[in-house]
C-alpha atoms as an extended CHARMM CRD file, in Angstrom:
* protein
*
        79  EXT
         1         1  UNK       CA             88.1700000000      -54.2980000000      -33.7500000000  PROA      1               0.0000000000
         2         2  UNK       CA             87.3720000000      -54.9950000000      -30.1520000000  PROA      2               0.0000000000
         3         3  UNK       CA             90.2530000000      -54.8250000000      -27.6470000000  PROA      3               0.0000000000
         4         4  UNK       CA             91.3190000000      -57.4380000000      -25.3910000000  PROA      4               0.0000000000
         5         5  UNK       CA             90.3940000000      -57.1100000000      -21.7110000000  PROA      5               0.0000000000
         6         6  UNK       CA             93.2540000000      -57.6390000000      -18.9810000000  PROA      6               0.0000000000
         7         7  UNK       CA             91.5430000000      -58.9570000000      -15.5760000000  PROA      7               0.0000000000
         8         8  UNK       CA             94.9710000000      -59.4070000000      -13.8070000000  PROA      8               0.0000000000
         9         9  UNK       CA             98.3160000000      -58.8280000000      -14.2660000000  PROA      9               0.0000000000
        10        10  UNK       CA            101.1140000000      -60.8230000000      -12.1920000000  PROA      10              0.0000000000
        11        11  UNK       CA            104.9610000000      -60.1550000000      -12.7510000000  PROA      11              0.0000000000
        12        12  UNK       CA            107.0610000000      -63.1150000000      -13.5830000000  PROA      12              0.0000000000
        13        13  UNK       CA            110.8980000000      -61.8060000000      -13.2330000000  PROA      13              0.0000000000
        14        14  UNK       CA            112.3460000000      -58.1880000000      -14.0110000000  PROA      14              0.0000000000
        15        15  UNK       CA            116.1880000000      -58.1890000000      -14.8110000000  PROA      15              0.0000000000
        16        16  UNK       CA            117.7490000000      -54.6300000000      -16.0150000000  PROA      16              0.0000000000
        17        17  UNK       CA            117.2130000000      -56.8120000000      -19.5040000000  PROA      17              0.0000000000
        18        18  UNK       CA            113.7000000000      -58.2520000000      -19.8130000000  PROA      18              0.0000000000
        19        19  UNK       CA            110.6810000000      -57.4990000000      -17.6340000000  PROA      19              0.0000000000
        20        20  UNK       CA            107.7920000000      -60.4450000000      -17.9950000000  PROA      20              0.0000000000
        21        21  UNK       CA            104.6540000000      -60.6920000000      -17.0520000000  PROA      21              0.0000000000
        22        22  UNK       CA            101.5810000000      -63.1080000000      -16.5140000000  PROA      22              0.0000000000
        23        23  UNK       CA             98.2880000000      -61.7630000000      -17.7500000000  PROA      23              0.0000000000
        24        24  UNK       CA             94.6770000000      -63.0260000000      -18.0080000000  PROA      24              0.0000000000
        25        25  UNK       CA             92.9750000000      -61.5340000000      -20.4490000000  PROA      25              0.0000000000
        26        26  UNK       CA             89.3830000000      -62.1520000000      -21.9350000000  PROA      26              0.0000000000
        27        27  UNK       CA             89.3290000000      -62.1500000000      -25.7070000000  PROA      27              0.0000000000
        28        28  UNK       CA             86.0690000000      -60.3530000000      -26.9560000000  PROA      28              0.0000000000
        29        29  UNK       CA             83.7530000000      -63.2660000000      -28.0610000000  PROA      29              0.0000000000
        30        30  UNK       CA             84.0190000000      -63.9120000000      -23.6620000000  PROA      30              0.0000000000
        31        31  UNK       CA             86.7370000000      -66.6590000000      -23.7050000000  PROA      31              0.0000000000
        32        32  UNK       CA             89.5790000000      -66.4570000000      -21.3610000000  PROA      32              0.0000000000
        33        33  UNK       CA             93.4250000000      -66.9880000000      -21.2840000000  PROA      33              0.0000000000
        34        34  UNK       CA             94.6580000000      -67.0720000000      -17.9030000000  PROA      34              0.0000000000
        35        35  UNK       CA             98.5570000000      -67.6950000000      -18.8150000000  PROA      35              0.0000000000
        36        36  UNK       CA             99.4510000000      -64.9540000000      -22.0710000000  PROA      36              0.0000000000
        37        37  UNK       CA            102.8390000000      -63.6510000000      -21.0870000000  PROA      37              0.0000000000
        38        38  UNK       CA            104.0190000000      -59.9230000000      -21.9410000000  PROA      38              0.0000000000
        39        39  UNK       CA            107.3210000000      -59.5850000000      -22.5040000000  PROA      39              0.0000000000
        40        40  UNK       CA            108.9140000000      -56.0030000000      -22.4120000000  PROA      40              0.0000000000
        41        41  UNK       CA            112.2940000000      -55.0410000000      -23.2690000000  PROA      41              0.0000000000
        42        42  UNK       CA            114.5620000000      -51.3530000000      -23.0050000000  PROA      42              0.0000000000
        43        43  UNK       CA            115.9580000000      -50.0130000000      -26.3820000000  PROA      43              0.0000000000
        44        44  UNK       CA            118.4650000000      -51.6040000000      -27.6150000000  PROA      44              0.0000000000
        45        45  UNK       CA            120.7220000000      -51.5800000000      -31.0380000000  PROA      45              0.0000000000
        46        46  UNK       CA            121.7200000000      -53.5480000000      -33.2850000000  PROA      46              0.0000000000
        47        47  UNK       CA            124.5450000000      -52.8970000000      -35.7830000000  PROA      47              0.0000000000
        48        48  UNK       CA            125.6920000000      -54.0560000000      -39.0040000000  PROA      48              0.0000000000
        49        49  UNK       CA            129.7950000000      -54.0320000000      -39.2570000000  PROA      49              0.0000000000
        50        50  UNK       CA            131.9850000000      -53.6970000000      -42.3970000000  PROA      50              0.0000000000
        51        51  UNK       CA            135.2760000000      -54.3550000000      -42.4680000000  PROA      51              0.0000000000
        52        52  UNK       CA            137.7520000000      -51.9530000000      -44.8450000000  PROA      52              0.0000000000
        53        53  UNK       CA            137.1970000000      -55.3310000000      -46.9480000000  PROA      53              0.0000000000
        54        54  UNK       CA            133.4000000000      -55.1870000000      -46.4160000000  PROA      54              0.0000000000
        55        55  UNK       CA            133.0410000000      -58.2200000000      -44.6680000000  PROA      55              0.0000000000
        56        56  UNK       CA            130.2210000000      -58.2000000000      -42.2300000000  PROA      56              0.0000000000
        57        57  UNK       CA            131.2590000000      -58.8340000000      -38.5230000000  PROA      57              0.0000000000
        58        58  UNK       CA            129.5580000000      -61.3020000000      -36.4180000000  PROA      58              0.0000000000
        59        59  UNK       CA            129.3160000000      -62.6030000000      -33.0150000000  PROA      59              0.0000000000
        60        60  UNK       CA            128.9310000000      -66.2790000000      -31.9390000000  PROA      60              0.0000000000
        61        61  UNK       CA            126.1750000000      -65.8250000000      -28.9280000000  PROA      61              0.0000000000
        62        62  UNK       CA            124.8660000000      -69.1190000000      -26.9470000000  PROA      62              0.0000000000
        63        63  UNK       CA            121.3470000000      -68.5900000000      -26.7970000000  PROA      63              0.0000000000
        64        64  UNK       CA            119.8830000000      -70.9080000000      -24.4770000000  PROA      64              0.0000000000
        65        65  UNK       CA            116.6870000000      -71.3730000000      -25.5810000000  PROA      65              0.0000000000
        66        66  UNK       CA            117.8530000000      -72.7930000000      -28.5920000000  PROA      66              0.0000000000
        67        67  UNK       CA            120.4410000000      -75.0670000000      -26.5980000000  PROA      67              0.0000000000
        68        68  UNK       CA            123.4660000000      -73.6190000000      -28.9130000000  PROA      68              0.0000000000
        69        69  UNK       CA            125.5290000000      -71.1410000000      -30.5320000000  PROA      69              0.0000000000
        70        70  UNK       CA            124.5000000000      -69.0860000000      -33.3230000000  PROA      70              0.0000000000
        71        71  UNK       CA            126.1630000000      -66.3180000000      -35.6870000000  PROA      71              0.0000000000
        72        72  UNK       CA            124.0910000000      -63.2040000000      -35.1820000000  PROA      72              0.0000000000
        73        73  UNK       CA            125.2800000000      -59.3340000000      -35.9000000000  PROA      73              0.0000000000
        74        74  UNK       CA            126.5160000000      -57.3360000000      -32.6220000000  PROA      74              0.0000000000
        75        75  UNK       CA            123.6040000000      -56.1540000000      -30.5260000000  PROA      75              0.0000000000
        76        76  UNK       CA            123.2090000000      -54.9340000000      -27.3260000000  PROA      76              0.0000000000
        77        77  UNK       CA            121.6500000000      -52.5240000000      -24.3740000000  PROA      77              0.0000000000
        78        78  UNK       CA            121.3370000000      -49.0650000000      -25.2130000000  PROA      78              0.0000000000
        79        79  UNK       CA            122.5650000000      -47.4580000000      -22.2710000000  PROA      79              0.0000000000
């Protein structure tokens, strides 16, 4: 399979969290796409909790992408 060539490579933001950037790349049939973001993250963990009654813990984290609130397990930086 033919590889994608990068022909320029901007950053977008770069937070101790996420580091983005804006590529243009030329796909190998010669077309181009001069906006495909790379988005890079550190490590991080996720857990799954259990209570002594085996209930599974969760966290209520606004995520505002999705403009709301949403039950996920705890997760976080691995520092």
């Amino acid at each position: 399979m033919n590889k994608w060539k990068t022909r320029h490579v901007e950053d977008v933001i770069e937070t101790p969290f996420v580091h983005i950037q804006k590529e243009i790349v030329e796909l190998p049939g010669g077309q181009i796409i001069d906006d495909y973001l790379v988005h890079e993250y550190p490590d991080w963990v996720n857990a799954v909790v259990l209570t002594k009654q085996r209930n599974v813990v969760l966290v209520n984290q606004y995520r505002h992408a999705g403009k709301d609130s949403f039950l996920e397990i705890p997760a976080g930086k691995r520092d």
